[in-house]
N, C-alpha and C positions, 0 to 999 in steps of 0.2 A: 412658345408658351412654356414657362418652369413646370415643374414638375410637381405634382401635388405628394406634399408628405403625408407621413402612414397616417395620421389621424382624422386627414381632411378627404371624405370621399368623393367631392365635388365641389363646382365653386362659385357659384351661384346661390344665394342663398333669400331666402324670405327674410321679411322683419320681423315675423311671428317664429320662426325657426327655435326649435330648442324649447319652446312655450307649447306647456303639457295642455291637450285638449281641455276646454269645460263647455263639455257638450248640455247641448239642452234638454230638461227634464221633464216625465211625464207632469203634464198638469201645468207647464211654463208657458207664461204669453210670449207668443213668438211674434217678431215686428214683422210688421209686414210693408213695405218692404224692411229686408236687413241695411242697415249701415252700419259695416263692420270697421272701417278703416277712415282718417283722413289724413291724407299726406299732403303735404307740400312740396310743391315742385323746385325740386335743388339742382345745382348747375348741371352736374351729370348728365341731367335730361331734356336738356335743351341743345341743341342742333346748331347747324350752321343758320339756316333761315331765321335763328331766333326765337323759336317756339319750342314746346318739347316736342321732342323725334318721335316719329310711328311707335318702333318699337316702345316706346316707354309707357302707352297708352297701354301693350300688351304685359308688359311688365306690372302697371299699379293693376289692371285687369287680374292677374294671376295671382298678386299678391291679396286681394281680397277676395276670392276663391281659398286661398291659404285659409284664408281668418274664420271664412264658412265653412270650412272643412273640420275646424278645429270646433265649430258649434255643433258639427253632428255625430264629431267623437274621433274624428281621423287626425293621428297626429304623428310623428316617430315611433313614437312607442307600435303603435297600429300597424303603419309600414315594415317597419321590424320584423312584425310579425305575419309580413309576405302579401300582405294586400294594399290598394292602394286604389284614388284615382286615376285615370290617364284621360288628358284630354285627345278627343279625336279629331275635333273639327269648332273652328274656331272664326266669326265673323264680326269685323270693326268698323264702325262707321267713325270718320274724322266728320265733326260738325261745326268745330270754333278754334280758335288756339287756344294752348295753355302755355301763358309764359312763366319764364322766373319769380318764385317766390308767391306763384299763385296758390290759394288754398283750393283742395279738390275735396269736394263732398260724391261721395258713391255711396250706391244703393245695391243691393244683390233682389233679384227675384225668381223664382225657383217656378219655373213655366211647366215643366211636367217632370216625371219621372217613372220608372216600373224599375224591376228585379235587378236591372244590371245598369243602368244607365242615368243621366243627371243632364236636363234640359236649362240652363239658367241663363239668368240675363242681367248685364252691368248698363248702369249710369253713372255716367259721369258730369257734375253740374260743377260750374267756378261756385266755392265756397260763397264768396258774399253775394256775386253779381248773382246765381242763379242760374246762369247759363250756359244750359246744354253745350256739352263741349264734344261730348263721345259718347256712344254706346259699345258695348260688346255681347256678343250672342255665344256660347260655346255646350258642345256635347261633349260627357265626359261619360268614359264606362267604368266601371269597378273591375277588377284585376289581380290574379290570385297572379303573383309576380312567380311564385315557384313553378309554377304551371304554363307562365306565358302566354295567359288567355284572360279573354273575360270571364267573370263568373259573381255568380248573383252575391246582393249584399248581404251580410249575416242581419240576422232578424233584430238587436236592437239598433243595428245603424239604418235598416229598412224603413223600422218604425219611427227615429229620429227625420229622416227626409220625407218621409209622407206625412207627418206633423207640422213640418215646415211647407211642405205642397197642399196643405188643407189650412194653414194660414196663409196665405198665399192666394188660395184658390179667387178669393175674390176680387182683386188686382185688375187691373186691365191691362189687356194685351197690348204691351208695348207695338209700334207699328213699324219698325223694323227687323220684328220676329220672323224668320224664316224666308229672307228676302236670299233672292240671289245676286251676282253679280253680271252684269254684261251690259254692253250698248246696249240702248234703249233705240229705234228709230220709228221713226213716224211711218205708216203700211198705205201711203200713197204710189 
């Protein structure tokens, strides 16, 4: 792997990267659900088999977490200044394929939240057809990075995600929330 020059501190980057926060204001109708992002599936993320690869469902996943993070104020500037999200734990269901040149429509819905932590949840439908292709499920904590620990959100980004979890509130519980994994077997 080359070597990263002095400017570039990593090399992975969002689409939204470099794009200053505009978080949501008191008194803002907030959608419910969010459709922050649509991408289109380009070759990159399509696999041997033909469809896009796992990872790439985790990728457009994280890159629309980017987009909602930028609605609730979190952005470089923010991280800069030593806090940040981290995800901790992270659940994908594969439902359909998504191939080349497909349009992807995603949704963000914000399932709960308290002082340190961010419960949300992705769709992923094919643009035209409609069809459920993915979901994803993820915990994320707030993170004073100087300190290398969790630590509760400052009170206007607090207020910004419980805005979004009181529009929100009325949602229906997607039915892959809080599943786990493992063989299922019949108890004869």
């Amino acid at each position: 792997m080359p070597p990263m020059s002095d400017d570039q501190t990593h090399g992975l980057t969002t689409p939204l990267e470099g794009v200053a926060a505009e978080p949501f204001q008191p008194g803002e109708l907030i959608p419910a659900p969010l459709r922050l992002i649509r991408p289109t599936v380009p070759r990159e993320w399509v696999d041997y088999n033909g469809h896009m690869s796992e990872s790439c469902y985790l990728l457009v996943f994280g890159d629309q977490s980017d987009a909602f993070f930028r609605k609730i104020g979190i952005d470089e500037t923010y991280r800069a200044a030593g806090h940040s999200l981290f995800t901790v734990q992270t659940m994908i269901f594969n439902l359909a394929e998504a191939h080349l040149g497909d349009p992807l429509d995603l949704a963000l819905q914000l399932i709960d939240a308290d002082d340190k932590r961010l419960h949300i949840f992705h769709t992923m439908h094919h643009g035209e057809t409609g069809e459920l292709l993915a979901t994803g499920e993820q915990m994320l904590v707030h993170v004073d990075m100087t300190a290398g620990r969790s630590a509760p959100m400052p009170p206007e980004l607090h207020a910004r995600v419980h805005a979004v979890l009181a529009a929100h509130a009325g949602l229906e519980r997607p039915a892959q929330v809080g599943r786990s994994i493992g063989i299922r077997r019949d108890k004869t």
